[in-house]
Every structure is written in C-alpha cells, then in structure tokens.
C-alpha positions, 0 to 999 in steps of 0.5 A: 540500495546504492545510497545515491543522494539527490535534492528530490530525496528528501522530499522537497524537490520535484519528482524525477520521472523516468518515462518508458515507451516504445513509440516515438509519439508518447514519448514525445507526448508524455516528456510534454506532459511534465514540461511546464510543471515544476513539481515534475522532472523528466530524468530520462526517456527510453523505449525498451526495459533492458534500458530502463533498467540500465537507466534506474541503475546509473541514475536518481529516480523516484517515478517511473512511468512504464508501458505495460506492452513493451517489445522484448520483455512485458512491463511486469518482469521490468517491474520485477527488475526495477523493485528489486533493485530499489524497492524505493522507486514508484513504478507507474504502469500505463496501458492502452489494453489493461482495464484498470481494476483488471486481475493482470492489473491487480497483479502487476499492483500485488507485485509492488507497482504503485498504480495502473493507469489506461493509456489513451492512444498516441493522439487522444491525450486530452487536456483532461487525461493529462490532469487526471495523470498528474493528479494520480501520481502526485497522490501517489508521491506527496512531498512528505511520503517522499523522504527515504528512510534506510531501510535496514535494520537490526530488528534483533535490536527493536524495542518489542512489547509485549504480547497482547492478552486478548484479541477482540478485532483485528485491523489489517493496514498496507500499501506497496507489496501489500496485497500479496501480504494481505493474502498471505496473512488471511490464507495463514487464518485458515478460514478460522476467524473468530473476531472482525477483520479490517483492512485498508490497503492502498489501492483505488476504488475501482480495484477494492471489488477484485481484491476482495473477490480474490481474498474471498477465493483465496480464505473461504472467508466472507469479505465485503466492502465495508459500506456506510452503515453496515452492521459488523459481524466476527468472522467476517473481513471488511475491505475499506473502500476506495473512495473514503476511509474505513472508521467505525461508530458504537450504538447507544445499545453496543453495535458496532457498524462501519462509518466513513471517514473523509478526513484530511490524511498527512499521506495523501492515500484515500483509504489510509490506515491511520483512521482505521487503527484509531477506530480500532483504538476507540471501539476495541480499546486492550482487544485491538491488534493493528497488522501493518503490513508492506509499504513506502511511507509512515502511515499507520504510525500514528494510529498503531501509536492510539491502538498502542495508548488504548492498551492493544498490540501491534504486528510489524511485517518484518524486513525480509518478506515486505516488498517495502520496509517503510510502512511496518519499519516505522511502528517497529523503530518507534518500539510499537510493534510486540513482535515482527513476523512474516504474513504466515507467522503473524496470522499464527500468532494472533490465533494463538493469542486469541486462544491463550485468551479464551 
C-alpha cells in the first residue's frame, strides 16, 4: 500500500473507475456508461495492461473495469499485477467469450477478482445490460464496504482467546481471495470431517455449482448446495447459495435442516457471512467455530461476535496468506479470534480440537 489519500477512500465519494479495453468503440461506450451517473467517476481509459498498471500505480482508483482479451498480456496476469500492488482495488473482468460460472472465470475470481461479467459486443450495449453493469458493481462496492482500514498489523500483538473445547459445526465465511482459501481449508481436512461444514463465500449464484463441483474434486468430501429444507448431515460441506443467505432452523424433535434467509445485509453481499455464523450461534451454541477467511470489508464481524456470546471460537486467516486482510482482520482486531493461522494450519487446528474433545 502507498497510503495515497482521496475523497472516494472514505467511503463517501463516488468510485473512481479505471476502464481497460483495447477497442476505441468500448472504451468509448463504457466511459459513456458513467457519465451521467454521480455515484461513478471515470479516473482514467487505457487500452493496454502494462498501462493499466502504470496507471493504478500513479493514480487513486478503487474499480477497475478490465478486459479479459487484451494484446500482450491476458486480463488474468494484469489481475495478478493490479492485486498485488494493492490488494485494495476491485478488479472487474469483462468478457465477450468467458461464460460467466466458466472454470477460467471462477479462476480469474480464485485468484482475487471481485466479479466476471460477459461483455456484449461493441454495438449491443442495451439500456438493460448497462443497468445490470451498474447494479453488479455498486453490489460490489457499497458505500460502507468502502472505507480502507490499514491493513497491517501486529498479529503478535492480538487479543487471542482461547481454544474452543468442543467443535460440534463448523461454518466457513469468505469473500475476495477466498475461494482458494476455501479449498486450502477443505484439502487440510483430509476427507476427515466428523461435523457439518458451512461456507458462504461471496460469489454469484451462477458460480456456487462449479465452486462446489471443485471443492468436491478437490476433498472427496460430499458438497451440496444447502437448498431450502435440506436435512444436515456431519460429514458433509453445504455451500450457501447465491440467491439468499445460508440460515438454519432446529425441529421440535432436534433436526437440523438449511433455512434461507432474504434479510437486509449492511454489506451489500447476497450470500453474506454474518447470518450464517449467527445461526451457527443459535443451533451450535459453545460447539460453533466460525472461520473467517480472505476478504475487503467487515462481514462477519457481527456474527463471529454472536458465535463469540454463544460461547463458541472463531479462526481468523491470517495477514500473510489472505489475498485481503479486511474480512479476518476485523474479527482478529476486535479480540475474537482464539488464534490467526494459515488455510492448512486452521483445518489442522479444528481437528485437533475436535479430537482433544472427544
């Protein structure tokens, strides 16, 4: 991070927007796309990723919109560029021939961009795909997830709880960079699994079957979509779905089964994390651990603070290995966390716990 300061920084004023695309005509059309709507300001065109680069690095942005096909070097390795200078800016891929919920999409998503959206051709931006651009990115970017916390921290220096004694569920929450963080939590596992495992992670529901096709692959575990109404079972993964939030609801006779929740999120994401951990809180009481994995913004702060009451634990994935700290930095500031470990060390860490218990 370069501490650069701007007015958009804090949350209040409109995103600055940074559009990549070799063609003349959708540069054109996209700066267009903006001009009249005061939430949004063009900061910059560029038809190449070596400029887009240059770019980032001498100017405030919070989006970029990139083209995936671009001469030279492919959208994904200016991704690669662009997060790694500041993990910070929303990277947008647009794509006239990636299939949204594709494996390169959910790639391009695994490795730290926010969304993946199919481009129409230059003359086929209809007033209804400009909404539909419009409405995608300011759910990516609400005001309020806006405000840039530093990052950094002493996690030496963290209030750390202590261990959970007993693990009885374990739900699983992330958002930018997660997806790989995700798998490297489920691969640490080792197929052994002896409780229920949630996990919301931001993503559209379009790409919720492939990422749980992958995670299947990836585990040898069984993973579903956690449908309305379906019976939980240990041993299995429940992938929240796309179109609402994951929640749960106990039977007069104790069964457990998936309930959706269409509640208002302060963070804009549809599945989000908090409603998740807080049914957690409520079903699993002292035998819920909350993971809280890479991510921009505070969700899951409140809800690893009613997993926290209900007397569980909570695992914040730590600095080094989150593609974003803002997510699991967030619980670990608050004092929440009982420890901050990588993807590999917090799936060893619950089994251990799990078997000291036993």
């Amino acid at each position: 991070m370069d501490g650069r300061q701007k007015d958009a920084s804090d949350g209040n004023g409109p995103v600055q927007v940074l559009i990549v695309d070799d063609a003349v005509v959708v540069r054109r059309i996209m700066a267009k796309v903006f001009e009249n709507d005061q939430r949004f300001v063009v900061a910059g065109v560029v038809p190449s990723g070596e400029q887009a680069v240059e770019f980032v690095r001498a100017n405030p942005v919070d989006l970029v919109l990139l083209d995936m096909n671009l001469p030279g070097e492919d959208g994904l390795s200016v991704l690669a560029k662009i997060i790694s200078h500041d993990r910070q800016i929303q990277v947008v891929l647009l794509s006239a021939t990636c299939r949204e919920g594709s494996e390169v999409a959910l790639r391009a998503l695994a490795m730290g961009a926010s969304d993946v959206i199919a481009k129409p051709a230059a003359g086929h931006f209809s007033d209804s795909f400009i909404e539909h651009l419009r409405d995608r990115l300011l759910h990516i970017m609400p005001a309020d997830e806006r405000a840039r916390t530093p990052e950094k921290m002493d996690q030496s220096a963290a209030r750390l709880r202590p261990l959970g004694s007993t693990v009885r569920a374990v739900g699983i929450g992330g958002s930018t960079g997660g997806i790989g963080s995700v798998a490297a939590v489920m691969a640490g596992f080792k197929g052994r699994v002896p409780v229920p495992i949630f996990v919301t992670q931001h993503l559209p529901a379009n790409f919720q079957p492939l990422f749980a096709e992958q995670l299947r692959r990836a585990t040898h575990l069984p993973v579903v979509i956690a449908e309305e109404g379906l019976e939980v079972h240990a041993g299995t993964v429940y992938i929240a779905p796309g179109r609402a939030h994951l929640s749960l609801y106990r039977s007069p006779t104790g069964i457990i089964s998936i309930r959706h929740s269409a509640e208002a999120c302060l963070h804009g994401a549809y599945p989000a994390v908090d409603p998740m951990f807080r049914a957690l809180a409520r079903i699993y009481g002292a035998g819920a651990c909350g993971v809280i994995l890479s991510g921009m913004g505070r969700d899951g702060l409140a809800g690893a603070q009613a997993i926290v009451e209900a007397g569980g634990w909570l695992i914040a994935q730590d600095h080094a290995t989150s593609a974003v700290w803002g997510m699991p930095g967030s619980v670990a500031r608050a004092g929440l966390a009982s420890a901050i470990l990588s993807p590999t060390a917090i799936a060893q860490t619950i089994l251990q716990q799990r078997q000291a218990a036993a």
